[in-house]
PQR file with spaces between the fields and no chain letter, atoms N, CA, C, O and H, PARSE charges and radii, in Angstrom:
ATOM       1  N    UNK     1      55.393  145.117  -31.142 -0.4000 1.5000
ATOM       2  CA   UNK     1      56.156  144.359  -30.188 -0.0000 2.0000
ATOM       3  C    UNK     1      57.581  144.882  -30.189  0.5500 1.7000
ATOM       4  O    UNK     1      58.054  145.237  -31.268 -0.5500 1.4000
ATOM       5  N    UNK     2      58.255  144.959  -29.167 -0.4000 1.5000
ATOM       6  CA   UNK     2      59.365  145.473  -28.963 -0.0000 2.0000
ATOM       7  C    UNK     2      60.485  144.422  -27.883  0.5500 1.7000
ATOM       8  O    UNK     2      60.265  143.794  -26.847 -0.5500 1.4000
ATOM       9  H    UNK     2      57.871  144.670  -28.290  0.4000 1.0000
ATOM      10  N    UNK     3      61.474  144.582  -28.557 -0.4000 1.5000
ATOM      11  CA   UNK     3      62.470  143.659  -27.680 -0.0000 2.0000
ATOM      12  C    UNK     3      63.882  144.562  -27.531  0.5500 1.7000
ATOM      13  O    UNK     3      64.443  145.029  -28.523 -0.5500 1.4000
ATOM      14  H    UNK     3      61.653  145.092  -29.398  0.4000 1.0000
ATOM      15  N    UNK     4      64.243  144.696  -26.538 -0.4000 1.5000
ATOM      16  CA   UNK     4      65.332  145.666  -26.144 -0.0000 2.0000
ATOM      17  C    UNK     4      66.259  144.983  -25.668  0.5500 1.7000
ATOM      18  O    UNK     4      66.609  145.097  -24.493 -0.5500 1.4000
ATOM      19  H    UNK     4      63.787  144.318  -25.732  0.4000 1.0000
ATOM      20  N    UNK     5      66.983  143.894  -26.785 -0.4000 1.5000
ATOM      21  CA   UNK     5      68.472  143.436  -26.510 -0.0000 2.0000
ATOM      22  C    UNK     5      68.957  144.605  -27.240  0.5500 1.7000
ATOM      23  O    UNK     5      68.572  145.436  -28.063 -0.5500 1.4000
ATOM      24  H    UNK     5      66.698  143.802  -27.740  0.4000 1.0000
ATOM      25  N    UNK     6      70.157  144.220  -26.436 -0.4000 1.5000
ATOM      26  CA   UNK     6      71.237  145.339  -27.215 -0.0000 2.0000
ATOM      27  C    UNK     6      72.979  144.544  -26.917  0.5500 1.7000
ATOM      28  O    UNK     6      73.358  143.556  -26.289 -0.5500 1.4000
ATOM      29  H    UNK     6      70.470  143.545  -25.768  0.4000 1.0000
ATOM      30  N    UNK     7      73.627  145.543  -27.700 -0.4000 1.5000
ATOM      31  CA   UNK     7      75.148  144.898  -27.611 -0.0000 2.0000
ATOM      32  C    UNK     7      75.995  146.470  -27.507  0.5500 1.7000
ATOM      33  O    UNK     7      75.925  147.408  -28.301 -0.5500 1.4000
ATOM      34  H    UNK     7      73.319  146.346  -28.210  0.4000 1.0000
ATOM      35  N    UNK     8      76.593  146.387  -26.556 -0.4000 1.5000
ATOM      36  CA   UNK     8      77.390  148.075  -26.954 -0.0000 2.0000
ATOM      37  C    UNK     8      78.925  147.397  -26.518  0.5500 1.7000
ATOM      38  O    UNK     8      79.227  146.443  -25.801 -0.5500 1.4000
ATOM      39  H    UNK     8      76.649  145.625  -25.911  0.4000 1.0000
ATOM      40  N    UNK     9      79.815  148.483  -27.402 -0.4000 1.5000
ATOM      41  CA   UNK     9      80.969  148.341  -27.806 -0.0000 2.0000
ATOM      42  C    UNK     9      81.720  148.997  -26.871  0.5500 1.7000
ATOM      43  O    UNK     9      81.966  150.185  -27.078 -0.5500 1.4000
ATOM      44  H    UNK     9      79.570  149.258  -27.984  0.4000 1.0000
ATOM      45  N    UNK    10      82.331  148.213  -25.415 -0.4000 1.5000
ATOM      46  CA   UNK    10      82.865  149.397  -24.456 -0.0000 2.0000
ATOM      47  C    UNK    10      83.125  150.828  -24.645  0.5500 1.7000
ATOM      48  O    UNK    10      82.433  151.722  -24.159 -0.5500 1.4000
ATOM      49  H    UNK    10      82.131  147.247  -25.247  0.4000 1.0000
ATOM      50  N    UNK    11      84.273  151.012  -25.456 -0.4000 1.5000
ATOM      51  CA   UNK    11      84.683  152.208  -25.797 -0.0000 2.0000
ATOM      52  C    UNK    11      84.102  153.434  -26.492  0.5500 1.7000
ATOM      53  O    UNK    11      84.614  154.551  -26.413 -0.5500 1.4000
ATOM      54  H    UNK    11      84.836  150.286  -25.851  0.4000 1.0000
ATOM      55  N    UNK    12      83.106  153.175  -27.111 -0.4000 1.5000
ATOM      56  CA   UNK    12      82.100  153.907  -27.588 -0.0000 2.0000
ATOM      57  C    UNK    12      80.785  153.988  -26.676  0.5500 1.7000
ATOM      58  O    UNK    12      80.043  154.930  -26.953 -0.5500 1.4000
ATOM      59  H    UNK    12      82.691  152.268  -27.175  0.4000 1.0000
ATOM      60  N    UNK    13      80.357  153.103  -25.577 -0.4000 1.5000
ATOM      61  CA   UNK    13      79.154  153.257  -25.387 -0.0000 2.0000
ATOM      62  C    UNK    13      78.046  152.985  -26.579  0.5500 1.7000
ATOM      63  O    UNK    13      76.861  153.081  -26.258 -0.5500 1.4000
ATOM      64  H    UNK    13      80.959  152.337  -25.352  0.4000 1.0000
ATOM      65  N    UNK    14      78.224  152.807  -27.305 -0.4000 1.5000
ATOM      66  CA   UNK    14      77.293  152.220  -28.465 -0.0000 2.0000
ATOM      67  C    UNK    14      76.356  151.276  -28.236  0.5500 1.7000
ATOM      68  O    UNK    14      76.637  150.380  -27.440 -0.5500 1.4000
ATOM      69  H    UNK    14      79.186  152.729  -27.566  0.4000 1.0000
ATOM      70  N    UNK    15      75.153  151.288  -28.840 -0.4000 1.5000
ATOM      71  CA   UNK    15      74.471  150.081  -28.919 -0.0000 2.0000
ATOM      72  C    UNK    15      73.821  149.788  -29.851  0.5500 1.7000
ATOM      73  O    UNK    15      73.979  150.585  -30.776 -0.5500 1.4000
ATOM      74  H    UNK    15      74.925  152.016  -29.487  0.4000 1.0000
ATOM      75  N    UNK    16      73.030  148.868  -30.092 -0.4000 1.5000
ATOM      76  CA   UNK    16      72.248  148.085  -31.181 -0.0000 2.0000
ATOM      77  C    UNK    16      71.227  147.503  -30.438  0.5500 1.7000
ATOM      78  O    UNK    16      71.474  146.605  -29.634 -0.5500 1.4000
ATOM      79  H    UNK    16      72.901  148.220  -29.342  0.4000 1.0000
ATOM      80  N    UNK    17      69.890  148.008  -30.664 -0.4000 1.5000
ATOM      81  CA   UNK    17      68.773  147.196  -30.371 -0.0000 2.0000
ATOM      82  C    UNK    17      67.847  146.851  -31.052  0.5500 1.7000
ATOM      83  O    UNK    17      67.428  147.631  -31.907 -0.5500 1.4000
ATOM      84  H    UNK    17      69.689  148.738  -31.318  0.4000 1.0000
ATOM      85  N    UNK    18      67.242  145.560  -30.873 -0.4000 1.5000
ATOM      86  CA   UNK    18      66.253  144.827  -32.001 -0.0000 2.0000
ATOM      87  C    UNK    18      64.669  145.252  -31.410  0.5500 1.7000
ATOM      88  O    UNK    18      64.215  145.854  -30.438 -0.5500 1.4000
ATOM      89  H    UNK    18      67.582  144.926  -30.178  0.4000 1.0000
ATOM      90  N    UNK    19      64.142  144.553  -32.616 -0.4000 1.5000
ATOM      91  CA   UNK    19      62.595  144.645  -32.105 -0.0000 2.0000
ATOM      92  C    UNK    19      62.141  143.611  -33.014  0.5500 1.7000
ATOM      93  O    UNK    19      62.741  143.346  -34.055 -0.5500 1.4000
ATOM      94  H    UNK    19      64.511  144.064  -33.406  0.4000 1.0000
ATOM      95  N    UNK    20      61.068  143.017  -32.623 -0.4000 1.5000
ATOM      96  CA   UNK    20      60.462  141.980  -32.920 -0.0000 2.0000
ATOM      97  C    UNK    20      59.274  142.711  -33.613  0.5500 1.7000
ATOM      98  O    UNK    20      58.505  143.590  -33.225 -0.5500 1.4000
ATOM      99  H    UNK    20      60.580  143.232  -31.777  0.4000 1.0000
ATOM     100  N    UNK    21      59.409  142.000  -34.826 -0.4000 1.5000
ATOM     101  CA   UNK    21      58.672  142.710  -35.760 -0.0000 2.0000
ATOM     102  C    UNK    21      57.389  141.170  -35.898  0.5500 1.7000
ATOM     103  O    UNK    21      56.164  141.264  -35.983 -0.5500 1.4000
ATOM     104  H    UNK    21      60.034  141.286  -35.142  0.4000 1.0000
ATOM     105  N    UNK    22      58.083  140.108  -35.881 -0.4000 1.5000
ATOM     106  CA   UNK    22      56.972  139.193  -36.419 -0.0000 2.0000
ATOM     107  C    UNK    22      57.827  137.732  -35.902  0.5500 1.7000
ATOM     108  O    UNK    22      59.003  137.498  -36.180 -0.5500 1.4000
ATOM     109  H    UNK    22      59.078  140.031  -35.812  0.4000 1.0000
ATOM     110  N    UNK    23      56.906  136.824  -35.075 -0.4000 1.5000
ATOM     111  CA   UNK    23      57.242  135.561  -34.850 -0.0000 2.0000
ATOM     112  C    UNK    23      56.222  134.542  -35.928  0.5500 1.7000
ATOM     113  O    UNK    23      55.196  134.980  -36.449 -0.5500 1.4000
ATOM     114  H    UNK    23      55.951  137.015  -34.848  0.4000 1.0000
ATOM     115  N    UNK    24      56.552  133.628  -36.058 -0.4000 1.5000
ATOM     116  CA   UNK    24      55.725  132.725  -37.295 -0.0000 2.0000
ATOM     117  C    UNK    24      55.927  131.436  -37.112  0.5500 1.7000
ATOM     118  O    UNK    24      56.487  130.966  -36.121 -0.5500 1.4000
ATOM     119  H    UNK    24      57.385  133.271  -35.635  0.4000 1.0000
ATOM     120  N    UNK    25      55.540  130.876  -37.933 -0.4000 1.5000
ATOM     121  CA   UNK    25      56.344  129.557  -38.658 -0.0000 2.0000
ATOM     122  C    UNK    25      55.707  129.327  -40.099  0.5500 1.7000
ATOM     123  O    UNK    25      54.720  129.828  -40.639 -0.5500 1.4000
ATOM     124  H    UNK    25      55.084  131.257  -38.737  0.4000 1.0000
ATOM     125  N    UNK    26      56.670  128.352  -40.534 -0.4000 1.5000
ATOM     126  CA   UNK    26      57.298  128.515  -41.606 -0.0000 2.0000
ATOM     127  C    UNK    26      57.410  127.449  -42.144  0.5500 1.7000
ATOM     128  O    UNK    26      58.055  126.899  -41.251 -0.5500 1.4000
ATOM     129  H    UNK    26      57.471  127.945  -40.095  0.4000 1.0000
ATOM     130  N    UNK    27      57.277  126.539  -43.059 -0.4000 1.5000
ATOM     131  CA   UNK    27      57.804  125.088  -43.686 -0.0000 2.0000
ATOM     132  C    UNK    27      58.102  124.400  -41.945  0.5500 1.7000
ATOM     133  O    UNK    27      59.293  124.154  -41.756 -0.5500 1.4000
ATOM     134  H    UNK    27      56.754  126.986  -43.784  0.4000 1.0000
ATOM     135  N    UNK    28      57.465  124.188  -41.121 -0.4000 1.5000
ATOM     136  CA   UNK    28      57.691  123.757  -40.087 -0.0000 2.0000
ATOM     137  C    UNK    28      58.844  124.174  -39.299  0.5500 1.7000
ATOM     138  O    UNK    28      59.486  123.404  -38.584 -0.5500 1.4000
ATOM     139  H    UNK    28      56.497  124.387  -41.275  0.4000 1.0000
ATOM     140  N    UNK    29      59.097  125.462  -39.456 -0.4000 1.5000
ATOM     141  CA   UNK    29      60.481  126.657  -38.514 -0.0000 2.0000
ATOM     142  C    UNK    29      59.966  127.585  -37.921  0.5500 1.7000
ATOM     143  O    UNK    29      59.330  128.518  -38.413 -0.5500 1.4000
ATOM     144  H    UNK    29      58.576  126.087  -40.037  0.4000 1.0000
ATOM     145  N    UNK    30      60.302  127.310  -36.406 -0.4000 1.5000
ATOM     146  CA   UNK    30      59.908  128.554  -35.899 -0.0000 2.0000
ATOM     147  C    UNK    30      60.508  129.733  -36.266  0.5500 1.7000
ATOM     148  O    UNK    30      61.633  129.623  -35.778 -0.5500 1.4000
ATOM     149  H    UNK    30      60.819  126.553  -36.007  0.4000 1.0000
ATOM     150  N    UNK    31      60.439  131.054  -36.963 -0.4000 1.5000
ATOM     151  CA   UNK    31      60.960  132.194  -37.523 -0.0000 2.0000
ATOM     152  C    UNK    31      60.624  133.097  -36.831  0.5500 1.7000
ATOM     153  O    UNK    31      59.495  133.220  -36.357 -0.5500 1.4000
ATOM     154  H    UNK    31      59.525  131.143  -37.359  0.4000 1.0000
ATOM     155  N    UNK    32      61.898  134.143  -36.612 -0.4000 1.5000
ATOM     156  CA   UNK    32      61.629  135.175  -36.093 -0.0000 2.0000
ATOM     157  C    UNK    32      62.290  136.318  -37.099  0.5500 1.7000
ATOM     158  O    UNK    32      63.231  136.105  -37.864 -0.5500 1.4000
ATOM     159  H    UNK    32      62.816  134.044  -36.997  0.4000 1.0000
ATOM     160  N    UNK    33      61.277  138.138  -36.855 -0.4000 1.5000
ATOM     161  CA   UNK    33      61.511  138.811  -38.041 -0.0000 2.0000
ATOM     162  C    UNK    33      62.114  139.936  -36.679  0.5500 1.7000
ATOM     163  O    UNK    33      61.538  140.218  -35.628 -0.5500 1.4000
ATOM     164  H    UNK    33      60.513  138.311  -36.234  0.4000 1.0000
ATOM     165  N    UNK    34      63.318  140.348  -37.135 -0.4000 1.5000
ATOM     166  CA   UNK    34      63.758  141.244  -36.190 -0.0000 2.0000
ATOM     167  C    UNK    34      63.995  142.326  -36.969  0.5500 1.7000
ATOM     168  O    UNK    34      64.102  142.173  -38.186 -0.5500 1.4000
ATOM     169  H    UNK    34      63.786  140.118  -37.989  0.4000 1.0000
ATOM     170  N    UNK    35      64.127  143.745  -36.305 -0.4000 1.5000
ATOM     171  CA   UNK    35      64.789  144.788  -37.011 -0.0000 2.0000
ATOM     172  C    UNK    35      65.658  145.332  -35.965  0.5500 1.7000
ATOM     173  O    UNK    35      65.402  145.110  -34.781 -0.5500 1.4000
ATOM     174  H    UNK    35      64.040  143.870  -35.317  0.4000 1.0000
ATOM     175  N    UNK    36      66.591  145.976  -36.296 -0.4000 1.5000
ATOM     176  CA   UNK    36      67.498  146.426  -35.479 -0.0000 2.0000
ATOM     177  C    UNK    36      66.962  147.866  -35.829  0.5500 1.7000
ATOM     178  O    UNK    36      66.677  148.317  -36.938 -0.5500 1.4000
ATOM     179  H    UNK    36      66.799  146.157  -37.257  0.4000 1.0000
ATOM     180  N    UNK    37      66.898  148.499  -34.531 -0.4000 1.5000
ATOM     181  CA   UNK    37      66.298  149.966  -34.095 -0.0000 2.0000
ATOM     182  C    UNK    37      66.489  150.741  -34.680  0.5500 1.7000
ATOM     183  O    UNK    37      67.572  150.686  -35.263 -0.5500 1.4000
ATOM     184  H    UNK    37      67.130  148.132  -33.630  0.4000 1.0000
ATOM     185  N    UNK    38      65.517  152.102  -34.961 -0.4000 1.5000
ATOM     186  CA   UNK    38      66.346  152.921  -35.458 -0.0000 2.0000
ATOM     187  C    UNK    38      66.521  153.078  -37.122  0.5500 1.7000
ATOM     188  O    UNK    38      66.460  154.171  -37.685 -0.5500 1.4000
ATOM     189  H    UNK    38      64.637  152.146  -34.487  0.4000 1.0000
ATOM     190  N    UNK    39      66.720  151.965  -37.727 -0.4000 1.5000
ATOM     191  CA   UNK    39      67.110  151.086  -39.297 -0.0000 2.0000
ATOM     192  C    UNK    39      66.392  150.776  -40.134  0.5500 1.7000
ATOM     193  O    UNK    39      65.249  150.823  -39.681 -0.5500 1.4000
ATOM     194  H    UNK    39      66.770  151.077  -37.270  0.4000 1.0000
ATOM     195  N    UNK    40      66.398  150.476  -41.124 -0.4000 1.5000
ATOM     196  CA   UNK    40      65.400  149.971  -41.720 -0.0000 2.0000
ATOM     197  C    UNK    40      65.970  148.597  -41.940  0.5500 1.7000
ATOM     198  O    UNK    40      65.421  147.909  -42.801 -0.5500 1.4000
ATOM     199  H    UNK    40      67.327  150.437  -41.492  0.4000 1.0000
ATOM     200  N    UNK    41      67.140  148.032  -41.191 -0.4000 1.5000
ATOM     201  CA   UNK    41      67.626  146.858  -41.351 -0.0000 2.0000
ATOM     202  C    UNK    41      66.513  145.651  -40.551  0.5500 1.7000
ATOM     203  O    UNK    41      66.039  145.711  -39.416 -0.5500 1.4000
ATOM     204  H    UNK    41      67.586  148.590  -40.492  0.4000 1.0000
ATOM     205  N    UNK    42      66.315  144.530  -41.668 -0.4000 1.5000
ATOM     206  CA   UNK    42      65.573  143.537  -40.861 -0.0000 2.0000
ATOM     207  C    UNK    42      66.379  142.122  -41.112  0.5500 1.7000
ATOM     208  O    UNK    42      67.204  141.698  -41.922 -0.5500 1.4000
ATOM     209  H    UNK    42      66.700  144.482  -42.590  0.4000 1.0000
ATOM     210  N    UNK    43      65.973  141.841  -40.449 -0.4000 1.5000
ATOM     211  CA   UNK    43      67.011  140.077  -39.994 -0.0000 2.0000
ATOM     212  C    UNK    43      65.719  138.992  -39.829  0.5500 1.7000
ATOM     213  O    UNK    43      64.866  139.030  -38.942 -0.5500 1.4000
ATOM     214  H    UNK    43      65.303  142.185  -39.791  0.4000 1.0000
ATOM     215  N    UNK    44      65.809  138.112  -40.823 -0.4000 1.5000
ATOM     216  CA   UNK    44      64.966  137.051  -40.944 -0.0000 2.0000
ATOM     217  C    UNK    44      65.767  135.596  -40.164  0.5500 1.7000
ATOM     218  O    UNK    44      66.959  135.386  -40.387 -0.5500 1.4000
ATOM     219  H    UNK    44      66.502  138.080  -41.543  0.4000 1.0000
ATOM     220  N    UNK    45      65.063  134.795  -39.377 -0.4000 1.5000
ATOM     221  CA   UNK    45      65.880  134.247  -38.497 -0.0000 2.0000
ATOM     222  C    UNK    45      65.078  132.784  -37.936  0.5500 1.7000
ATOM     223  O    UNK    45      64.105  132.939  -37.198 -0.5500 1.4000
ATOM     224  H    UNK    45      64.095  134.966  -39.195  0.4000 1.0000
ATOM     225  N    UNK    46      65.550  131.257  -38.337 -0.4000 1.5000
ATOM     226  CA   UNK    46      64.809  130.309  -37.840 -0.0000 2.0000
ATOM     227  C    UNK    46      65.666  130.333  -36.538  0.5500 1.7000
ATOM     228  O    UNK    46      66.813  130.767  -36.428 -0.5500 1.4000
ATOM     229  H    UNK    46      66.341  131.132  -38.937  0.4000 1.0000
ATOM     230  N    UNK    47      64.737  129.680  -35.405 -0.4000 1.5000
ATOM     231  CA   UNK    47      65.153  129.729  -33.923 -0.0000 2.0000
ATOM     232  C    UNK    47      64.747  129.152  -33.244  0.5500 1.7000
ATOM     233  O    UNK    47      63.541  129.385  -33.333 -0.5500 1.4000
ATOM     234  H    UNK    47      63.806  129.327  -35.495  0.4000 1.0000
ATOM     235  N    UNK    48      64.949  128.212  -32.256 -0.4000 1.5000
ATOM     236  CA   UNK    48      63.796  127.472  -31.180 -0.0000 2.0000
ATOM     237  C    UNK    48      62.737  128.554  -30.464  0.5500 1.7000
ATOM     238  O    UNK    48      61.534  128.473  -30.217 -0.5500 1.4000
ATOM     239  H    UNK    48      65.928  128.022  -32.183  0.4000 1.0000
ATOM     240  N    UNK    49      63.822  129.695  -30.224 -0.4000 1.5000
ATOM     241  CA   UNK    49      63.770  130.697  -29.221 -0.0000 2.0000
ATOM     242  C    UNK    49      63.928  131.977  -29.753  0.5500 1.7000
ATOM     243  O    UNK    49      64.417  132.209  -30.859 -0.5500 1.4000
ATOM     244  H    UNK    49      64.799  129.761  -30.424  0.4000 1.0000
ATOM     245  N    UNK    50      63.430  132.974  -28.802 -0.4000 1.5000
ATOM     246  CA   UNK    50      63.696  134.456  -28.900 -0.0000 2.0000
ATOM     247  C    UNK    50      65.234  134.733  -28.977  0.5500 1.7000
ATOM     248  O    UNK    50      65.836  135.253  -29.917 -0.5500 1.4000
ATOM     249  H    UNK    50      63.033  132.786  -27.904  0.4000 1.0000
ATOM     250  N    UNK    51      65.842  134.192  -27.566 -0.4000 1.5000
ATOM     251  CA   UNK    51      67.574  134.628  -27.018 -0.0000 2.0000
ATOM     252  C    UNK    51      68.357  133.907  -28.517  0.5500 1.7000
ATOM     253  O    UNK    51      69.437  134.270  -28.981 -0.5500 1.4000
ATOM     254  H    UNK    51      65.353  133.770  -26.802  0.4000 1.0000
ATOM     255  N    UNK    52      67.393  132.733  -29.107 -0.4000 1.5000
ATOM     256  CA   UNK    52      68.710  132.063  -30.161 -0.0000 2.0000
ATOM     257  C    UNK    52      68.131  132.401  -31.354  0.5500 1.7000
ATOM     258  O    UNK    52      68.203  131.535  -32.226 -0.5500 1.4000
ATOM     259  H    UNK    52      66.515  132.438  -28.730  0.4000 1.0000
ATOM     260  N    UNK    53      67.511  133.546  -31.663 -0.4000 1.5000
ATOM     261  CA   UNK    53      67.040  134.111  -32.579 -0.0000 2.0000
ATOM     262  C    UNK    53      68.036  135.968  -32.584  0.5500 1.7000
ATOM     263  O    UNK    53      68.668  136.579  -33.446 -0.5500 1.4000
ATOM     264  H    UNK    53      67.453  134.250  -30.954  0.4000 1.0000
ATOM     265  N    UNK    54      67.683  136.236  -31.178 -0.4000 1.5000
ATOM     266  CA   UNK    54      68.806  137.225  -30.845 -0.0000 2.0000
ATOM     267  C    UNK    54      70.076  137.205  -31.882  0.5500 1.7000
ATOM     268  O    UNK    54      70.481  137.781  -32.892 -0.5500 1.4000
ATOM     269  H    UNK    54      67.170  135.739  -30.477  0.4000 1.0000
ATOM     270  N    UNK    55      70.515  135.936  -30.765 -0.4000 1.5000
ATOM     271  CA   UNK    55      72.104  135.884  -31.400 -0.0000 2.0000
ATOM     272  C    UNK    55      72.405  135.153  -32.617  0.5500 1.7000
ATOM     273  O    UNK    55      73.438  134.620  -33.023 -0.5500 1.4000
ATOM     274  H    UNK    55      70.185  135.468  -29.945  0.4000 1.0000
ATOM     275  N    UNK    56      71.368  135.254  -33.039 -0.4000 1.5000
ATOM     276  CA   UNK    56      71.787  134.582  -34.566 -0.0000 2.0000
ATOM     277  C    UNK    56      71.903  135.826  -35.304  0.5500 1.7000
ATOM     278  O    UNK    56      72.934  136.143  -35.897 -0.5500 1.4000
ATOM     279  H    UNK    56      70.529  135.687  -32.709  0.4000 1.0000
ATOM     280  N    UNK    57      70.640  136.673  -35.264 -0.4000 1.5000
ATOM     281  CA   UNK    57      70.635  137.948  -35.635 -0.0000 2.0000
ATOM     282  C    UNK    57      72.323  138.817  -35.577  0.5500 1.7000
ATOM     283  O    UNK    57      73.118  139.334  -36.362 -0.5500 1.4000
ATOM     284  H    UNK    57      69.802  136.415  -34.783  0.4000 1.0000
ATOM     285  N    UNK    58      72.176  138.540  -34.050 -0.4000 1.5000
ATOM     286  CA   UNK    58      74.081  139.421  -33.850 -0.0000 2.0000
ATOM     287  C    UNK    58      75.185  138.723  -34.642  0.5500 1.7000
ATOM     288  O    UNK    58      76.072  139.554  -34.835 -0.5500 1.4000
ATOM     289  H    UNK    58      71.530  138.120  -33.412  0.4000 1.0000
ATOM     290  N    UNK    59      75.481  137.618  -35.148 -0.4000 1.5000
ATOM     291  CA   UNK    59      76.104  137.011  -35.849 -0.0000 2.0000
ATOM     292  C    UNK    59      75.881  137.422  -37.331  0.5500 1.7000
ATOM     293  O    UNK    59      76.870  137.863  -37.917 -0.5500 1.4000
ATOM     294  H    UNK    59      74.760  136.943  -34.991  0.4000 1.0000
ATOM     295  N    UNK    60      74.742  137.336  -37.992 -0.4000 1.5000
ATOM     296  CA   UNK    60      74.617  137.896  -39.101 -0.0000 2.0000
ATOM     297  C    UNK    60      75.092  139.047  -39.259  0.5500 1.7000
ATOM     298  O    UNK    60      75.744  139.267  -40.280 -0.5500 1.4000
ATOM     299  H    UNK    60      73.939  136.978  -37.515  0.4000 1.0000
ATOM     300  N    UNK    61      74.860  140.232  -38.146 -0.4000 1.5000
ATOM     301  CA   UNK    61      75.238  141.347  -38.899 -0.0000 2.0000
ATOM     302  C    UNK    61      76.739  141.540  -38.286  0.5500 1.7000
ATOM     303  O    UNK    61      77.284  142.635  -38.427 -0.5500 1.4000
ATOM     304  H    UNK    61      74.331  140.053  -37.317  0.4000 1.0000
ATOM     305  N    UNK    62      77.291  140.665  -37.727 -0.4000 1.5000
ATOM     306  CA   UNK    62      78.539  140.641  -37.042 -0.0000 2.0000
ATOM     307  C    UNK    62      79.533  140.105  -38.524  0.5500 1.7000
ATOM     308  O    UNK    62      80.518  140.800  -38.774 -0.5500 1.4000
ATOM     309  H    UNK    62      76.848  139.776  -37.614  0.4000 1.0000
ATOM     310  N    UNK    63      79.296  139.130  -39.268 -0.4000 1.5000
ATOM     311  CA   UNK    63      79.749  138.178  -39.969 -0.0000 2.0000
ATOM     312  C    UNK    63      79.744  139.372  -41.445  0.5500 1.7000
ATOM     313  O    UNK    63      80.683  139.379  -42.241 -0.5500 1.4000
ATOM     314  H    UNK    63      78.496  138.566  -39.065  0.4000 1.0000
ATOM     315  N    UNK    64      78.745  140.139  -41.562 -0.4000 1.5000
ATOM     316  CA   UNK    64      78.033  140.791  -42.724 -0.0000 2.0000
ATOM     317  C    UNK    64      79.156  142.170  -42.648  0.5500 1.7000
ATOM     318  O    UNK    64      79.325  142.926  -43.605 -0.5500 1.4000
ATOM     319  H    UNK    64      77.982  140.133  -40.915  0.4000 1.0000
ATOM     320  N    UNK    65      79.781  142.295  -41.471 -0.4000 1.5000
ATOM     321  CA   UNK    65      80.006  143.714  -41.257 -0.0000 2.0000
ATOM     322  C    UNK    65      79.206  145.218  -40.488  0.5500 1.7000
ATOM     323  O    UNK    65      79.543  146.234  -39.879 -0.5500 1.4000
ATOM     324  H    UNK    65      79.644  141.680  -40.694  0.4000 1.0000
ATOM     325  N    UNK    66      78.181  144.661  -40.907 -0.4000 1.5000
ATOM     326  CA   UNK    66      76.935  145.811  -40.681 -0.0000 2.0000
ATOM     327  C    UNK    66      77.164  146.048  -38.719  0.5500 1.7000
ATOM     328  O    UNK    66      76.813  146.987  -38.005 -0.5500 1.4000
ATOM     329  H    UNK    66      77.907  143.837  -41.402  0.4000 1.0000
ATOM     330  N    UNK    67      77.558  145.342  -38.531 -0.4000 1.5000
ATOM     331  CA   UNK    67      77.857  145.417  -36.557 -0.0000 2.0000
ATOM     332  C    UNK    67      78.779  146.748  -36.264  0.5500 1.7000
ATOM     333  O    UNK    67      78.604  147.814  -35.676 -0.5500 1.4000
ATOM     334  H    UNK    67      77.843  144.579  -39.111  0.4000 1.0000
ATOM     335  N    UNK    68      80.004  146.034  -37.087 -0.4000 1.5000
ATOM     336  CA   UNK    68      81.002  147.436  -36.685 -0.0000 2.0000
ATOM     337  C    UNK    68      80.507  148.524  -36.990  0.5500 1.7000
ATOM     338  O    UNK    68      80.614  149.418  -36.151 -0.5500 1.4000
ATOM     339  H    UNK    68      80.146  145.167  -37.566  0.4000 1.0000
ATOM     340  N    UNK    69      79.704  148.866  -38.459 -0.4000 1.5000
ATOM     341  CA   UNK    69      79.391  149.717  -39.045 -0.0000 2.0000
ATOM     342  C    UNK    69      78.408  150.637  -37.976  0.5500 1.7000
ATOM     343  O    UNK    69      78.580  151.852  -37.881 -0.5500 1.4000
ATOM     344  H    UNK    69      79.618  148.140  -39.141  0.4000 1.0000
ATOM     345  N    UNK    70      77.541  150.040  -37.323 -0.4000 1.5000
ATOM     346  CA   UNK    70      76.545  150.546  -36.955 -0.0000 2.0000
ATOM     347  C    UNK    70      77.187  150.594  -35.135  0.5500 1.7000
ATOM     348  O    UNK    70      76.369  151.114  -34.376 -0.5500 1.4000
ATOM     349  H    UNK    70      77.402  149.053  -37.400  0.4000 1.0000
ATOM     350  N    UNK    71      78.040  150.284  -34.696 -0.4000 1.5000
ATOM     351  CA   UNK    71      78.552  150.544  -33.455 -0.0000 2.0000
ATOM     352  C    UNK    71      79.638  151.369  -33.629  0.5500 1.7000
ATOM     353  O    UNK    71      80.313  151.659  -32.641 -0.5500 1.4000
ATOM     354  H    UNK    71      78.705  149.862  -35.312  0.4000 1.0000
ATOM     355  N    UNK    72      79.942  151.824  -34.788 -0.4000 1.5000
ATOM     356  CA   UNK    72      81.677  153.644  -35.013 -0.0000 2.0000
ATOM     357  C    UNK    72      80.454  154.427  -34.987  0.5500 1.7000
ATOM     358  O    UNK    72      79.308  154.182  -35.365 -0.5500 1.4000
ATOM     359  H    UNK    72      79.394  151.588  -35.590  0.4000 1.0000
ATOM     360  N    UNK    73      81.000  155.432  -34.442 -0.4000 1.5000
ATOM     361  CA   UNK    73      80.642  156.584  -34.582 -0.0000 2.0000
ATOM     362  C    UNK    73      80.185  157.555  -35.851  0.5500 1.7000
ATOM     363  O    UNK    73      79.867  158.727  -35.649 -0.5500 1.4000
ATOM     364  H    UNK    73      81.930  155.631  -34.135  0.4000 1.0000
């Protein structure tokens, strides 16, 4: 399964895209298993939804650092 959000950083043209590796549940949570493309980075994620599973994902690695890292050159 594949999901092609992405986020790019004007000035670079950069992007970041996920893929849906695994939807579930969980202790009664809907969970979603994302990886960001490319990476061997994966993002474990409770969510109602896909889009608020997205951006939870972008927050984690926004909050973590790993965002900038992976949108420089």
């Amino acid at each position: 399964m594949s999901l092609r959000t992405q986020m790019k950083r004007p000035e670079t043209n950069r992007k970041v895209e996920f893929e849906l590796i695994k939807e579930y549940y969980y202790a009664s949570q809907h969970r979603f298993k994302l990886r960001v493309k490319g990476t061997s980075i994966t993002i474990n994620v409770a969510a109602n939804n896909l889009d608020e599973a997205v951006e939870k994902a972008f927050e984690i690695l926004r909050s973590s650092g790993a965002l900038k890292s992976l949108l420089e050159d």
